[in-house]
C-alpha positions as CSV (number, residue, x, y, z in Angstrom):
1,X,-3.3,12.2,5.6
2,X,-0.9,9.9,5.4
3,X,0.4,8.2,2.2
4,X,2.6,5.0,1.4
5,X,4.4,4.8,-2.2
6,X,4.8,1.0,-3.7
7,X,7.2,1.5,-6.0
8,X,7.6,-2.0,-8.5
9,X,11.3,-2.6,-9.4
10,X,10.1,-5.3,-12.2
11,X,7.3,-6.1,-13.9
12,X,4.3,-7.6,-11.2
13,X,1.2,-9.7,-12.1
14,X,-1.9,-7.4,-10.4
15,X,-3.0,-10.9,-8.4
16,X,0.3,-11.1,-7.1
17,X,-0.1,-7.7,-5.8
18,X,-3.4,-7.7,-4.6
19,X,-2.5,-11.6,-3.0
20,X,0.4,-10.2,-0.7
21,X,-1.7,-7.1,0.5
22,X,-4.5,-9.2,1.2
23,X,-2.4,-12.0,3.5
24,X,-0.5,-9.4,4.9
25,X,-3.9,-7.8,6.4
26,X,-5.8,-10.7,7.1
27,X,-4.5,-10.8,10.5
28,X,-5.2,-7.2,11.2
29,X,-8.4,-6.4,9.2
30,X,-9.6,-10.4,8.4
31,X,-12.2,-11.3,6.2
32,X,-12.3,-7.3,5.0
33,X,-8.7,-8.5,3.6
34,X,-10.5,-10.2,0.7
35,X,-12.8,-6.4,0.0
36,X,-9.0,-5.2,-0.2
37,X,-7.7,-7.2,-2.6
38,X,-10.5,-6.9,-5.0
39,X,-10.4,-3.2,-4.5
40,X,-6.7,-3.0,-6.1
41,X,-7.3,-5.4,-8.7
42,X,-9.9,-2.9,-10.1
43,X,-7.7,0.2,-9.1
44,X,-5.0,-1.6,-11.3
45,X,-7.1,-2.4,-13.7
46,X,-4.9,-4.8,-15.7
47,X,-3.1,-7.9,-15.7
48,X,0.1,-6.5,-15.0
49,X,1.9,-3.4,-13.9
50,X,5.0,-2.7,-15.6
51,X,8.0,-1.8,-13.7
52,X,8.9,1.4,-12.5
53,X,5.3,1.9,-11.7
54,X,3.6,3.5,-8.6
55,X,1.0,2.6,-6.3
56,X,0.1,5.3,-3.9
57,X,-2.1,4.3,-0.6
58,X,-3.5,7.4,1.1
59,X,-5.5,6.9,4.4
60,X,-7.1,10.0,6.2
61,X,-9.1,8.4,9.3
62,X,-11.0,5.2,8.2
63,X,-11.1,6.6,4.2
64,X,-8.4,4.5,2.0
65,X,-7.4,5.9,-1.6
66,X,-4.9,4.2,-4.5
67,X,-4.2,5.4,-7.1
68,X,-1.2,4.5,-10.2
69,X,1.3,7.3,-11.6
70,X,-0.3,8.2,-14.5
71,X,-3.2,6.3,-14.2
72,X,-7.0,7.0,-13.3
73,X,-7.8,9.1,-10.9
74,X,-7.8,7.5,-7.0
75,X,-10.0,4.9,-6.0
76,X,-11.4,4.5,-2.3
77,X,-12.7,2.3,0.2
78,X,-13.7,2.2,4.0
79,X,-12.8,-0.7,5.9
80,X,-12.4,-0.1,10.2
81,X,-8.8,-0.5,10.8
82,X,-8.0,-1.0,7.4
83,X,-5.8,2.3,7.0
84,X,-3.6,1.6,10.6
85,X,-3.3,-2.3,9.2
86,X,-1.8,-1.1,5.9
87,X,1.2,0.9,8.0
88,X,1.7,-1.9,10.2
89,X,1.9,-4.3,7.8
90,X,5.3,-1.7,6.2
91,X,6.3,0.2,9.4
92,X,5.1,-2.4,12.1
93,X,7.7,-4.8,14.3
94,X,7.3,-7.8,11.9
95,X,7.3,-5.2,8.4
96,X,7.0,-7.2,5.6
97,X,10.1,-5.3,4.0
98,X,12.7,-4.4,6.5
99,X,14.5,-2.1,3.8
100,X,11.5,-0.4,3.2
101,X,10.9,0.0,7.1
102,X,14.9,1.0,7.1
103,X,14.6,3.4,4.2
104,X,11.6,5.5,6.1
105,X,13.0,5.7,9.2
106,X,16.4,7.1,7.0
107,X,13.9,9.5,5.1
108,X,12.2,11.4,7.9
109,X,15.6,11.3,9.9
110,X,16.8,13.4,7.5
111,X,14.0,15.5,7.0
112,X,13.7,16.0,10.5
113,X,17.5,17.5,10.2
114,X,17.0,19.5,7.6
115,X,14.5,21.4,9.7
């Protein structure tokens, strides 16, 4: 499995979330991008999340789960290529954060030295 952490560093509407997840996939996974977004918007399951909160995204083959810290338990869905879209879209050439992408590539270095 394989599991990406969204960590918010200020308060986020849930559409604003769910709206950048679902353009940032469209090109990868297309109309399944709009299954996405709904998907999150129920897994938040409010208008907004506060900040400091989590969003973990676990994929294990085709099977995609979210879940909040401290929320519900995980959600899933199953939408082909929807789990290799969602790592693209943060660890792929055109990564729609580069310090994210940076900070990754920093983290397993170093776990890969401590080994």
């Amino acid at each position: 499995a394989r599991t990406v952490l969204l960590r918010f560093q200020r308060s986020v509407a849930a559409s604003d979330i769910s709206d950048a997840l679902g353009e940032a996939l469209k090109p990868k996974v297309g109309a399944a991008s709009d299954e996405f977004q709904k998907f999150i918007l129920d897994m938040v399951g409010s208008d907004r999340l506060e900040k400091g909160s989590d969003i973990y995204i676990t994929c294990k083959g085709e099977m995609l789960s979210a879940s909040l810290t401290g929320g519900n338990d995980s959600s899933s869905i199953r939408i082909k290529g929807l789990c290799s879209a969602v790592f693209e879209v943060y660890l792929g050439d055109k990564a729609v954060s580069p310090q994210a992408k940076k900070g990754f590539a920093e983290g397993v270095a170093t776990l890969m030295a401590s080994e």
